[in-house]
N, C-alpha and C positions, 0 to 999 in steps of 0.2 A: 619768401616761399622757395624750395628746392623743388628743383623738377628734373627728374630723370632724363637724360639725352643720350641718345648714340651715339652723335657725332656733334662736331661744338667747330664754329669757323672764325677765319681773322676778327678781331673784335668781341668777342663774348668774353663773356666772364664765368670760368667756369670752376667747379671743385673736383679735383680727384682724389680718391679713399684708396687706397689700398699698396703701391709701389712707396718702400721709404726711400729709396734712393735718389727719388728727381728732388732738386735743390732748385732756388734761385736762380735764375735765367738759363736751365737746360731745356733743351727741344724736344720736346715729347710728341710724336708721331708714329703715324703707324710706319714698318719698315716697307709694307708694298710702295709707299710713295717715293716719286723719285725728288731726289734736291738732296740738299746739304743743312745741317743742321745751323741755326745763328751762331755767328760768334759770342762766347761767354761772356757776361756782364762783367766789369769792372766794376770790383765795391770798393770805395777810398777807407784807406785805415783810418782806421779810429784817431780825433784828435786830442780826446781828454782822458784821461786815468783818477782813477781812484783808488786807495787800498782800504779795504775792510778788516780791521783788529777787532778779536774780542775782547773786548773792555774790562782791563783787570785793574779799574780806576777804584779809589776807595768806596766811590760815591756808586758803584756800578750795581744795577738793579734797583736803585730805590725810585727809579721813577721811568714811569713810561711802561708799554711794554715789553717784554722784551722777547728778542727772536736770538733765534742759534746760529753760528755759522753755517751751518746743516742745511737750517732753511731758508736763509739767505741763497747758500749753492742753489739749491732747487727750483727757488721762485727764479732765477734766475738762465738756469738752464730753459725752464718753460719760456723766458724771455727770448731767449736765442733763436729757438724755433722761427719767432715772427721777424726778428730783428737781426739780420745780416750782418748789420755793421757793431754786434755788441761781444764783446770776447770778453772773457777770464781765465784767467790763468792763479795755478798755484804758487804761493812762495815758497814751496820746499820746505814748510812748517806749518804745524796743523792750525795754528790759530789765527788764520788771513788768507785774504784773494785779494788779488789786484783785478778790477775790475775793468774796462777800456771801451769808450763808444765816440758816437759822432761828436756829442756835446752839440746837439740842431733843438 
């Protein structure tokens, strides 16, 4: 169940809607209070890679479903969101990403 709150203290678990800007271990407080924000989270780089080709194999499309580079990119970017430690990057050629995570 969601339940609306004013104010949320050490320990709760809460949701914020609306600033896209706070990230992964930023301090979000109000500015009347006095202190210093936490030190930023350390996320370990990623240990494993992958590259993603699209498949210009003879045998490509006769089986299975099949997805786009497109939507590969995309499901992916929505992964990011959640997953800090999940990166991709482009090859400088349209048909692949190199993909990079914890591998946990």
């Amino acid at each position: 169940d969601h339940i609306e709150a004013e104010e949320a203290t050490a320990g709760n678990i809460v949701w914020i809607s609306g600033p896209k800007e706070i990230d992964i271990g930023d301090t979000f407080s109000s500015p009347a209070l006095e202190g210093h924000p936490l030190p930023p989270l350390n996320i370990e780089d990623p240990t494993v890679s992958m590259f993603f080709l699209v498949n210009n194999g003879p045998f490509a499309g006769q089986e299975g479903q099949a997805a786009t580079l497109r939507q590969l990119k995309a499901r992916l970017q929505r992964e990011m969101h959640a997953n800090v430690a999940l990166r991709m990057e482009d090859l400088g050629r349209p048909d692949g990403i190199k993909v990079s995570g914890r591998g946990e």
